[in-house]
DRENTORKOL-3810 file (N, C-alpha, C; in nm, 4 decimals):
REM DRENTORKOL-3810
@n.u->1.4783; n.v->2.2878; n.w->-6.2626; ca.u->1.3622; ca.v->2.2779; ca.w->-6.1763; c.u->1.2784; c.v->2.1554; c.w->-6.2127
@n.u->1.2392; n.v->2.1647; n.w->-6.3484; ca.u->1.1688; ca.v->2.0204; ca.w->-6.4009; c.u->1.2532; c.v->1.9042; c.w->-6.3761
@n.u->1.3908; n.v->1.8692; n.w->-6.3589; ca.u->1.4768; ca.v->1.7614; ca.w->-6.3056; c.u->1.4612; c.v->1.7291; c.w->-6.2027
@n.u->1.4536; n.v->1.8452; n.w->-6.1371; ca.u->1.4353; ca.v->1.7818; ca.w->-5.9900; c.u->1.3236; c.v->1.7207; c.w->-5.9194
@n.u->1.2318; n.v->1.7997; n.w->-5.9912; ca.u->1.0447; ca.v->1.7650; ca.w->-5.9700; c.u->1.0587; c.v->1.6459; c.w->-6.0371
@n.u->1.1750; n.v->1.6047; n.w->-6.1460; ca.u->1.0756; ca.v->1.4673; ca.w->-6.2089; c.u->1.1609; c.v->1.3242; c.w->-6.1457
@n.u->1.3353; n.v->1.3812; n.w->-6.0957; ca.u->1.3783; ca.v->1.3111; ca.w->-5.9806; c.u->1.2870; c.v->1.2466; c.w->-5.8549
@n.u->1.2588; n.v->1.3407; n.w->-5.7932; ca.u->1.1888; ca.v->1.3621; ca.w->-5.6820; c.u->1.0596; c.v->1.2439; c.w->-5.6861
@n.u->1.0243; n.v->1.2407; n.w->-5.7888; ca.u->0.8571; ca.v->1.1856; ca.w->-5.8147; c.u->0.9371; c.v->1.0344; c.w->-5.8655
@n.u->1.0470; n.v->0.9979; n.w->-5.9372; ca.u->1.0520; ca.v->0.8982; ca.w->-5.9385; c.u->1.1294; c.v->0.8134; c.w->-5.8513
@n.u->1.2097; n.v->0.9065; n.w->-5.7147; ca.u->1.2372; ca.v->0.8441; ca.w->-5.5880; c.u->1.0901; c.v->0.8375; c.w->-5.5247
@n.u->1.0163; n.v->0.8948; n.w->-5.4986; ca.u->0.9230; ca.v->0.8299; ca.w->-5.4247; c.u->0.8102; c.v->0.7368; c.w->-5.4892
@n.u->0.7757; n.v->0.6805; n.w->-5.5714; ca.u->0.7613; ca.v->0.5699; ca.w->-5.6907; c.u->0.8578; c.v->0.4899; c.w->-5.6550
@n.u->0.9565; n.v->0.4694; n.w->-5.6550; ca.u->1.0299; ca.v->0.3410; ca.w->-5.5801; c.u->1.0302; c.v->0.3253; c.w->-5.4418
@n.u->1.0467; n.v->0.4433; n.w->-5.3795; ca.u->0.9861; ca.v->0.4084; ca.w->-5.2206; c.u->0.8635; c.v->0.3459; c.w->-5.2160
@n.u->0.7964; n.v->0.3771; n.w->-5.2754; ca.u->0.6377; ca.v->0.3728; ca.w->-5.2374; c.u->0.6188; c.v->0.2091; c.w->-5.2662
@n.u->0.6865; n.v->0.1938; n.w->-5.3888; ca.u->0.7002; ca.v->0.0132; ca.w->-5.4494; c.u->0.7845; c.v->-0.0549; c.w->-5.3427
@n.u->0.8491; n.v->-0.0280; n.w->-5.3024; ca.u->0.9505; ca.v->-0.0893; ca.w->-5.2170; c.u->0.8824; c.v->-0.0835; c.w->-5.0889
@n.u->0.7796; n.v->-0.0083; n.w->-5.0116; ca.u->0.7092; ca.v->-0.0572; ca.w->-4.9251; c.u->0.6157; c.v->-0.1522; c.w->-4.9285
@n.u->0.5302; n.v->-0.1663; n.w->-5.0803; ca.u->0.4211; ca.v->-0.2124; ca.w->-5.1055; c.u->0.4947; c.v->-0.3756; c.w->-5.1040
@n.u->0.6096; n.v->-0.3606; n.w->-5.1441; ca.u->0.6703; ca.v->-0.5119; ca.w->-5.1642; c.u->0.7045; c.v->-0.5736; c.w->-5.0176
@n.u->0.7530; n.v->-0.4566; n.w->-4.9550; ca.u->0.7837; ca.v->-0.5107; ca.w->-4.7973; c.u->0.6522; c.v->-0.5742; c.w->-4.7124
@n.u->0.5483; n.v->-0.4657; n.w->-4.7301; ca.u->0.4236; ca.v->-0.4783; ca.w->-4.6529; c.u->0.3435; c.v->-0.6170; c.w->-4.7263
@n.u->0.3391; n.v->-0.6463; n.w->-4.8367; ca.u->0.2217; ca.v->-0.7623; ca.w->-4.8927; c.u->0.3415; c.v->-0.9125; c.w->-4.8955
@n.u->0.4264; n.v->-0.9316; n.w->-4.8995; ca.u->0.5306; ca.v->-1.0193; ca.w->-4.9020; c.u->0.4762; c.v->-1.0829; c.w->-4.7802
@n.u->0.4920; n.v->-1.2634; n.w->-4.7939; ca.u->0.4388; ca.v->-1.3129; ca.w->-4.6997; c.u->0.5454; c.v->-1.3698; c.w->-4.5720
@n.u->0.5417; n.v->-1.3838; n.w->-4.4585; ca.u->0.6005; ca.v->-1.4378; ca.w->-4.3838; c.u->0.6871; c.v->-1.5442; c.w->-4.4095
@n.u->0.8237; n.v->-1.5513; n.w->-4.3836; ca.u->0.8776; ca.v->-1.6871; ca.w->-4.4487; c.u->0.9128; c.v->-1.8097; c.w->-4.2892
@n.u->0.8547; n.v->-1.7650; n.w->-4.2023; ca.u->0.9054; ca.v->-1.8321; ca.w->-4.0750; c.u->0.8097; c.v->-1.9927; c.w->-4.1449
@n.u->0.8776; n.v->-2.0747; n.w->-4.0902; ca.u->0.8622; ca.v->-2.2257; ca.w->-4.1076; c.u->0.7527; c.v->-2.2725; c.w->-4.0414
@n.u->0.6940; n.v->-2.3998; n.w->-4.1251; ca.u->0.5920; ca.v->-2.4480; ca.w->-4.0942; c.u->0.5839; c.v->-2.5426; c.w->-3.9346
@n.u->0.7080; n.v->-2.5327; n.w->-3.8756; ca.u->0.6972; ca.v->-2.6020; ca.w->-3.7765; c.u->0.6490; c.v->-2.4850; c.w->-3.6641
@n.u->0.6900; n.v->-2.3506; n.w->-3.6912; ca.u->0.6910; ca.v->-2.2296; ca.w->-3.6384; c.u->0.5310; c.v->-2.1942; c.w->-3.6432
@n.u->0.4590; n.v->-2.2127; n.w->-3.7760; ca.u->0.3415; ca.v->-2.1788; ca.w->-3.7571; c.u->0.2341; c.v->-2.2723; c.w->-3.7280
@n.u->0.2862; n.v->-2.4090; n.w->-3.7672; ca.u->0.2105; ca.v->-2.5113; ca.w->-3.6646; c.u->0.1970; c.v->-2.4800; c.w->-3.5118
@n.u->0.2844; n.v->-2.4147; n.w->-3.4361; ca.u->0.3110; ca.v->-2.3707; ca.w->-3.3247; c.u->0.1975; c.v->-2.2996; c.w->-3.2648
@n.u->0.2209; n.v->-2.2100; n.w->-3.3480; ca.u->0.1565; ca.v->-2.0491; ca.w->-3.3359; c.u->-0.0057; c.v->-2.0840; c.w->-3.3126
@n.u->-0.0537; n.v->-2.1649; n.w->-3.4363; ca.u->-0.1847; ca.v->-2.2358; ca.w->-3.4295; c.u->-0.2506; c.v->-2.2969; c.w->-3.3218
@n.u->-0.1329; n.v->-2.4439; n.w->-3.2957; ca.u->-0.1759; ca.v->-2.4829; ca.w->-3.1534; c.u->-0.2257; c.v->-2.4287; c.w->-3.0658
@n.u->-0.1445; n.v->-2.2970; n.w->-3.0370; ca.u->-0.1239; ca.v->-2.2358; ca.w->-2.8944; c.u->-0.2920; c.v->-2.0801; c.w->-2.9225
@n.u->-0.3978; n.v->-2.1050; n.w->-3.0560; ca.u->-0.4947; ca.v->-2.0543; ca.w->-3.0487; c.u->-0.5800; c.v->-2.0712; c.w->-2.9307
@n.u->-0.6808; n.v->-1.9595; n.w->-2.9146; ca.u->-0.8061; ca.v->-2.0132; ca.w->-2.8685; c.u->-0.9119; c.v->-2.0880; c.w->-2.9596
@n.u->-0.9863; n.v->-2.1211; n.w->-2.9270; ca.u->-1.0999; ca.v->-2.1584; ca.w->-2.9943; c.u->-1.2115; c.v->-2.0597; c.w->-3.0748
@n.u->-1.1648; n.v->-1.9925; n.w->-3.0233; ca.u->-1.2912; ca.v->-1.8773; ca.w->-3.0086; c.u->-1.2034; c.v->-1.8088; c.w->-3.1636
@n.u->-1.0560; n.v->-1.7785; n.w->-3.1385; ca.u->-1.0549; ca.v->-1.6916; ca.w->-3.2188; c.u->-1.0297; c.v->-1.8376; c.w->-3.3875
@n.u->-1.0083; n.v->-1.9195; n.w->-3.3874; ca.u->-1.0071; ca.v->-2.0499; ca.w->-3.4618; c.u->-1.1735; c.v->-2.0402; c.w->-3.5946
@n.u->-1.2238; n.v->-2.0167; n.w->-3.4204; ca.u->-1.3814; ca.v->-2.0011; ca.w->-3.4899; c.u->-1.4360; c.v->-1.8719; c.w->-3.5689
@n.u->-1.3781; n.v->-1.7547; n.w->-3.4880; ca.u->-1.3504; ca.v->-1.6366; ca.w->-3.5948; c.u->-1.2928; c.v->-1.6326; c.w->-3.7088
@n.u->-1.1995; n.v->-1.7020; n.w->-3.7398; ca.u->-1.0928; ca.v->-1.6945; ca.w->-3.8807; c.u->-1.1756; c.v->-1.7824; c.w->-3.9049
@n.u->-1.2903; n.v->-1.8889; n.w->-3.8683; ca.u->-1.2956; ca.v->-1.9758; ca.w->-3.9876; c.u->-1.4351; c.v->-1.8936; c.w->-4.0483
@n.u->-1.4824; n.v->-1.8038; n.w->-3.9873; ca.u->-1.6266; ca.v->-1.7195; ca.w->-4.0457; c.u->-1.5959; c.v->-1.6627; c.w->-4.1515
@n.u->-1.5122; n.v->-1.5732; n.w->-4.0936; ca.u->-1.4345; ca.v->-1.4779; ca.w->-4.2239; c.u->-1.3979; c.v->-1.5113; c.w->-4.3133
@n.u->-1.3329; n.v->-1.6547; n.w->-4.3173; ca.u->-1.2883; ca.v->-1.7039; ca.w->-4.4442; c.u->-1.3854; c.v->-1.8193; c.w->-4.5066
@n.u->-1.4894; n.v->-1.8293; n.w->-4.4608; ca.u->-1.5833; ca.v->-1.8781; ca.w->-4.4870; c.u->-1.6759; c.v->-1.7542; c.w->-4.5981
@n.u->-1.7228; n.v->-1.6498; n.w->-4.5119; ca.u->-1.7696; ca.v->-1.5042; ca.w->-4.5874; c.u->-1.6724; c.v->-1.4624; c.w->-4.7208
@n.u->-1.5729; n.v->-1.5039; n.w->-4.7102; ca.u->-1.4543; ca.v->-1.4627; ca.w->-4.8054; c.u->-1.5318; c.v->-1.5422; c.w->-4.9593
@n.u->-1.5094; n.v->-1.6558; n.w->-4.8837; ca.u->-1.5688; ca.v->-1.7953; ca.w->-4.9963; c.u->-1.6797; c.v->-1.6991; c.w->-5.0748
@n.u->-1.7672; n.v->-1.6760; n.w->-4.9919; ca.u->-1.8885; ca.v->-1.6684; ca.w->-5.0254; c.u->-1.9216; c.v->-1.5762; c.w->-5.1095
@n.u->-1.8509; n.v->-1.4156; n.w->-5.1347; ca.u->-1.8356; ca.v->-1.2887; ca.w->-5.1744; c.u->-1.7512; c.v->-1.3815; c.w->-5.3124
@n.u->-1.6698; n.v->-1.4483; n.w->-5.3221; ca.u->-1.5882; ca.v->-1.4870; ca.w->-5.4166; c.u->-1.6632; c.v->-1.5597; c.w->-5.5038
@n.u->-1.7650; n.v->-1.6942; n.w->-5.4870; ca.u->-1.8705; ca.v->-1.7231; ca.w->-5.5094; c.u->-1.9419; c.v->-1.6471; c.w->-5.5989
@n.u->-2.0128; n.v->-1.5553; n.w->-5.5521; ca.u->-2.0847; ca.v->-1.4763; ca.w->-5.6098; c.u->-2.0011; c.v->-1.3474; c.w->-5.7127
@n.u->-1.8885; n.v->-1.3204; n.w->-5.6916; ca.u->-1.8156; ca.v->-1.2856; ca.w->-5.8425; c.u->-1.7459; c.v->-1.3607; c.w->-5.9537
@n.u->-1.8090; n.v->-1.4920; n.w->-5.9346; ca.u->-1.7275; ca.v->-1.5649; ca.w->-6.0478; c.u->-1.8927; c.v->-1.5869; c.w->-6.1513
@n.u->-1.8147; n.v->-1.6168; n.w->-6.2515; ca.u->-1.9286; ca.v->-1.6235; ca.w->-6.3261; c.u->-1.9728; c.v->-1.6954; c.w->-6.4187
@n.u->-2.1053; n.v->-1.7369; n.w->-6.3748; ca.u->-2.1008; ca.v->-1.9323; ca.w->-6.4346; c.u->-2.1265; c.v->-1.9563; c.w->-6.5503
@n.u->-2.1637; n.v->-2.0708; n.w->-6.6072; ca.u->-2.2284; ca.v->-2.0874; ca.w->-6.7004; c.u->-2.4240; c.v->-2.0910; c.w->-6.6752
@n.u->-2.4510; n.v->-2.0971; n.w->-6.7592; ca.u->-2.6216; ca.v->-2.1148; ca.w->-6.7090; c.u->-2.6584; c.v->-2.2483; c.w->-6.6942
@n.u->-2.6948; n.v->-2.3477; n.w->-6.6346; ca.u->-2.6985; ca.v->-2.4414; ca.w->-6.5928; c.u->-2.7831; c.v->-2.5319; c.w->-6.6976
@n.u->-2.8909; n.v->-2.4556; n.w->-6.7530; ca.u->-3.0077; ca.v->-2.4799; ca.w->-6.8148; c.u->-2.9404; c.v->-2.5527; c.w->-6.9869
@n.u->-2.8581; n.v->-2.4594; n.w->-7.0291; ca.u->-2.8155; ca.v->-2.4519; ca.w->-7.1393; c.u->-2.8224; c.v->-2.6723; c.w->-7.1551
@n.u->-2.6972; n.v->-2.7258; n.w->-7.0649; ca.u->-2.6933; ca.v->-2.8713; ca.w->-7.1112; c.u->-2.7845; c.v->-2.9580; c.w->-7.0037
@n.u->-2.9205; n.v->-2.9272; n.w->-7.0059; ca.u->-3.0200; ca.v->-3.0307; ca.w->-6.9583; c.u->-3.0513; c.v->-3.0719; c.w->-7.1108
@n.u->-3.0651; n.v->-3.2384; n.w->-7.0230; ca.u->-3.0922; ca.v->-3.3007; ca.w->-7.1210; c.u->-3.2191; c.v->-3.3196; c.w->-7.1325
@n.u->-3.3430; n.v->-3.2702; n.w->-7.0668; ca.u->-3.4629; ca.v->-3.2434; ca.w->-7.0930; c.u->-3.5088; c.v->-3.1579; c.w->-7.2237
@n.u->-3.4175; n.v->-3.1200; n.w->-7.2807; ca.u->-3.4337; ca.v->-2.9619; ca.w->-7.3329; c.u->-3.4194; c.v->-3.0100; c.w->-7.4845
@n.u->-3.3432; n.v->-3.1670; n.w->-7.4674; ca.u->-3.2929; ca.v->-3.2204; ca.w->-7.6048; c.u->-3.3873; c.v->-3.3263; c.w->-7.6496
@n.u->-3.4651; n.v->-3.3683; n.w->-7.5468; ca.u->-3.5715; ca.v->-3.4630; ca.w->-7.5371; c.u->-3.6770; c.v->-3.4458; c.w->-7.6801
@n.u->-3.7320; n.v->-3.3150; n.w->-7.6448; ca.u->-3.8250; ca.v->-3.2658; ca.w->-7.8144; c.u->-3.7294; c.v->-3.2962; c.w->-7.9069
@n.u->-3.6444; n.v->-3.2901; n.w->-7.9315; ca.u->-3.5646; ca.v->-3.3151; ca.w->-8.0817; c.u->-3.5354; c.v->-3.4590; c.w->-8.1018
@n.u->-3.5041; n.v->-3.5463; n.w->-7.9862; ca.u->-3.4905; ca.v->-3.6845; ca.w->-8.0285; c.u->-3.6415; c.v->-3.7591; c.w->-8.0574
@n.u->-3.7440; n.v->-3.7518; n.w->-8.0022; ca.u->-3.9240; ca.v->-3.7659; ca.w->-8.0053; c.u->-3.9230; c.v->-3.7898; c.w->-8.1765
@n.u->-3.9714; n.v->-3.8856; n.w->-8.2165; ca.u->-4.0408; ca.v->-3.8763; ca.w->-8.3410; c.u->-4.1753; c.v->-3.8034; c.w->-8.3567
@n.u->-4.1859; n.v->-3.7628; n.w->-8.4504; ca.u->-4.3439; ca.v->-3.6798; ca.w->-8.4193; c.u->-4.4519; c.v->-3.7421; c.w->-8.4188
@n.u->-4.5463; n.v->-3.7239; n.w->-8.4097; ca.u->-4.7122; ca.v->-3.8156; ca.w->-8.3426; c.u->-4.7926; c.v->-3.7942; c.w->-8.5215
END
């Protein structure tokens, strides 16, 4: 009974991988094919994909994570080079 339950669970674990690989895998049709495809857009929707992936930028932007900007001003180094008065 436990063989079969633990069969069972690791056929569908490879199904399940084997869709995930089918479904996210990218298109391999040729660049002359999707130059095509492009051309033959509207404008409208050109201008939609470029928002979204514009918003994309922007969300991505804001999870990366910087340095503090402040740290190498060279204002900051100014008091230490000054001889004193």
């Amino acid at each position: 009974m436990i063989e079969t339950i633990t069969h069972a669970w690791k056929q569908l674990g490879s199904h399940l991988g084997q869709l995930i690989t089918y479904y996210t895998k990218p298109l391999t049709s040729g660049l002359v094919i999707s130059v095509l495809s492009d051309a033959t857009r509207s404008r409208a929707d050109l201008i939609a994909e470029n928002a979204l992936l514009r918003q994309q930028l922007i969300i991505l932007r804001r999870q990366v994570k910087r340095c503090v900007g402040y740290l190498f001003d060279p204002r900051l180094f100014q008091g230490a080079i000054k001889p004193p008065r």
